[in-house]
C-alpha positions in Angstrom: 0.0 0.0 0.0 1.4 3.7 -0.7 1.8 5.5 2.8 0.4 8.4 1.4 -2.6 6.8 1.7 -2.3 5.1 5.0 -5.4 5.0 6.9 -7.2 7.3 4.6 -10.3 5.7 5.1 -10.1 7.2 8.7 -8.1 10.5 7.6 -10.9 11.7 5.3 -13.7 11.2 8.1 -11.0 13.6 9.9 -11.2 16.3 7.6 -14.9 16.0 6.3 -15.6 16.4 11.0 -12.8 19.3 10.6 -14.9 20.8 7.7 -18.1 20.6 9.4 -16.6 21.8 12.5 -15.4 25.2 10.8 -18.5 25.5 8.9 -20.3 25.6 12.1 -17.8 27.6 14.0 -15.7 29.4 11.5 -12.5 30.9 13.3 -11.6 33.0 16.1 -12.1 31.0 18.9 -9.5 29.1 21.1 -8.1 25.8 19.8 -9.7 24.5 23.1 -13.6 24.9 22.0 -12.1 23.7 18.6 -10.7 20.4 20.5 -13.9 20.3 22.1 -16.2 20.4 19.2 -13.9 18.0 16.9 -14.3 15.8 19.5 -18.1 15.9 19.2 -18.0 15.5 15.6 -16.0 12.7 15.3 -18.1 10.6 17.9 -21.0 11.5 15.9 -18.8 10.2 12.4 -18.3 6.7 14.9 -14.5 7.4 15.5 -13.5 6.3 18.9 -11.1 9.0 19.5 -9.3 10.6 23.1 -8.2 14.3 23.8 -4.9 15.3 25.0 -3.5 11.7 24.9 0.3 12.1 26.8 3.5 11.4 24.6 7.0 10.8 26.0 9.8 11.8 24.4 13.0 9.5 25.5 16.8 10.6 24.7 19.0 7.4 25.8 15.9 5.9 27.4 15.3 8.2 29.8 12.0 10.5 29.7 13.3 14.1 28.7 9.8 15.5 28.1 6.0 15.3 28.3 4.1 16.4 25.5 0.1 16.1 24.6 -0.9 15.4 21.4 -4.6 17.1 20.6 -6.6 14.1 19.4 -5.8 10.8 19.0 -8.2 8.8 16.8 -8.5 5.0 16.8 -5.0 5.0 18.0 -3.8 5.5 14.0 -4.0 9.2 13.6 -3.0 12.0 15.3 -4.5 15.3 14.9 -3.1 18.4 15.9 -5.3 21.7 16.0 -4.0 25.0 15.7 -6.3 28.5 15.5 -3.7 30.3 13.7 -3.3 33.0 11.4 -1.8 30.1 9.1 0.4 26.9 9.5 4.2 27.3 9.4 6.9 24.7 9.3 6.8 25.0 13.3 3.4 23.3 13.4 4.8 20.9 11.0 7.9 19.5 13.0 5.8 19.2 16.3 3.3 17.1 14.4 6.2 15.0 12.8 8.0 15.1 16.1 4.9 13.7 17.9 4.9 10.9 15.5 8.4 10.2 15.8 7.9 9.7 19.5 4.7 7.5 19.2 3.9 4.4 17.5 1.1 6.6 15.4 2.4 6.9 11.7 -0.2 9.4 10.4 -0.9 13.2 11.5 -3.4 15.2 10.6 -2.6 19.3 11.3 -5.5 21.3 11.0 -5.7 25.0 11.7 -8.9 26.4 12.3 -7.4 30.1 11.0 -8.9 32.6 8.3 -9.0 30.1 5.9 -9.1 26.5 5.8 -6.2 24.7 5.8 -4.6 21.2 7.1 -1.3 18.9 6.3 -1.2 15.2 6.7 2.0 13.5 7.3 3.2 9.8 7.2 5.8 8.8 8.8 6.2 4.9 8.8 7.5 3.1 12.0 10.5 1.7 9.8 12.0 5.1 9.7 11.5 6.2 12.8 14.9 5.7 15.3 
């Protein structure tokens, strides 16, 4: 299978729930109440998902740092929500960098800013260190 299209089946529910969200909402509001409402959403698309799921980040097998990564949706997809003007290569690498320190090989970044706008990533466990 091509790992761009690894778990697309559950990535395009994402963004159809994101769409539907910002419809609804538009922008302006903290990425909390978008958290909140993606979280409806998806329940109501019949995606088990969990909010502000903790990540570990090891150097030499010791825990260096304590991240939480947004939503986390049938444990295969991370989604990462910003309310931002627009997305930068900043919001990029902490997506990426949440990956690297999960088992999850698919992000979703989705900014809830002026315009619409989201980035999917794949990275495959094989590459991962």
């Amino acid at each position: 299978m091509n790992n761009n299209f690894k778990h697309s089946d559950i990535t395009n529910v994402i963004i159809k729930a994101y769409y539907n969200v910002y419809n609804k909402l538009g922008f302006g509001f903290l990425e909390k109440v978008y958290e909140n409402s993606m979280m409806i959403e998806l329940k109501k698309l019949g995606l088990k998902c969990s909010k502000q799921v903790p990540i570990k980040v090891y150097y030499d097998d010791e825990t260096v740092g304590d991240y939480y990564a947004d939503i986390v949706v049938e444990n295969k997809v991370i989604i990462e929500l910003k309310a931002a003007k627009y997305l930068c290569e900043e919001h990029e690498i902490q997506l990426v960098n949440y990956l690297k320190a999960t088992d999850v090989e698919v992000g979703l970044l989705l900014n809830f800013g002026k315009e619409t706008e989201f980035k999917r990533k794949v990275l495959t466990n094989e590459y991962k260190s």
